[in-house]
C-alpha positions as CSV (number, residue, x, y, z in Angstrom):
1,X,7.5,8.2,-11.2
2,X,9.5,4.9,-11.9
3,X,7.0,3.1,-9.5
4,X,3.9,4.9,-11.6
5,X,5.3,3.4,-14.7
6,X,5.5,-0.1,-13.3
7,X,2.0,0.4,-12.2
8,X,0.8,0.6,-15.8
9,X,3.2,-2.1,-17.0
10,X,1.5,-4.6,-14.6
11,X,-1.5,-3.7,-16.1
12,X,-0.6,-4.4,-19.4
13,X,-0.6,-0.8,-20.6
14,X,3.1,-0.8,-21.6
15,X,2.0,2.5,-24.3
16,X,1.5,5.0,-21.3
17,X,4.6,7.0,-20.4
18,X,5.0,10.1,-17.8
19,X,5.0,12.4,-21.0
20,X,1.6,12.0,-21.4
21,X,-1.0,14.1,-20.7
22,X,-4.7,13.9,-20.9
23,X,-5.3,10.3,-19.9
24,X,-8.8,10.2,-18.9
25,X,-9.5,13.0,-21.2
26,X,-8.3,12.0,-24.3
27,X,-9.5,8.2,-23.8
28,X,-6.7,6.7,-23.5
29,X,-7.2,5.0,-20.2
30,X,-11.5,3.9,-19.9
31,X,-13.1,2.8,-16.4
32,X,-11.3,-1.0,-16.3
33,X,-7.9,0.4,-16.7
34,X,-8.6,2.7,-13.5
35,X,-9.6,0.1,-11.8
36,X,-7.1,-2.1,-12.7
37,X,-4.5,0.9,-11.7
38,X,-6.4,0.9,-8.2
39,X,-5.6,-2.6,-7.7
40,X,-2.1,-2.6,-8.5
41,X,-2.0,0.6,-6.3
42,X,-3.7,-0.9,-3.4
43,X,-1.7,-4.0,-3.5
44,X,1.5,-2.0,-3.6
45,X,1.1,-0.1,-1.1
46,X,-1.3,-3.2,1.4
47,X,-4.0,-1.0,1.7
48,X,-7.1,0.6,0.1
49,X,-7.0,3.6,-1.9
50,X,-9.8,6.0,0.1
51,X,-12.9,7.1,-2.5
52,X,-12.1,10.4,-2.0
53,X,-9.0,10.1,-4.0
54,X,-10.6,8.4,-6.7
55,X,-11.6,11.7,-9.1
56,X,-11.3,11.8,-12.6
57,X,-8.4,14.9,-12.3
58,X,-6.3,12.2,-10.0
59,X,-5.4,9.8,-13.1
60,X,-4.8,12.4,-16.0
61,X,-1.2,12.1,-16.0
62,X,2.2,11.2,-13.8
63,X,2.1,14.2,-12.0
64,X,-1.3,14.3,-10.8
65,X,-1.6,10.4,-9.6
66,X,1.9,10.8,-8.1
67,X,0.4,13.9,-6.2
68,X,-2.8,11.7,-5.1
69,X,-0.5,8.9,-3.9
70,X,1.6,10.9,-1.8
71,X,-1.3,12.8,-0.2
72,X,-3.6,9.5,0.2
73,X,-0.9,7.0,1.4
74,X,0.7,9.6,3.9
């Protein structure tokens, strides 16, 4: 979760913590700031993050990206 964190702090979104919930949902992260998280994911790990992985419920909160990361980068 630590490295989910940095993720967001390399974005410039220092406000988002794993507390939260409701990311997408609640509009507290728009379209750049996924994309932007993509990056910094892809980067991280040196290689792309698969479309299929890329679904709304995948970036709500901690728990569900950190689900999607270990399943897609496996």
């Amino acid at each position: 979760m630590e490295q989910i964190k940095q993720f967001f702090e390399n974005i410039g979104r220092n406000d988002i913590d794993n507390t939260m919930t409701e990311l997408l949902s609640q509009g507290i992260l728009d379209s750049i700031d996924i994309m932007a998280l993509i990056a910094e994911i892809e980067s991280f790990y040196k290689r792309p993050l698969q479309a299929e992985f890329i679904k709304p419920e995948n970036f709500e909160d901690f728990a569900s990206i950190k689900k999607m990361l270990d399943e897609a980068m496996k």
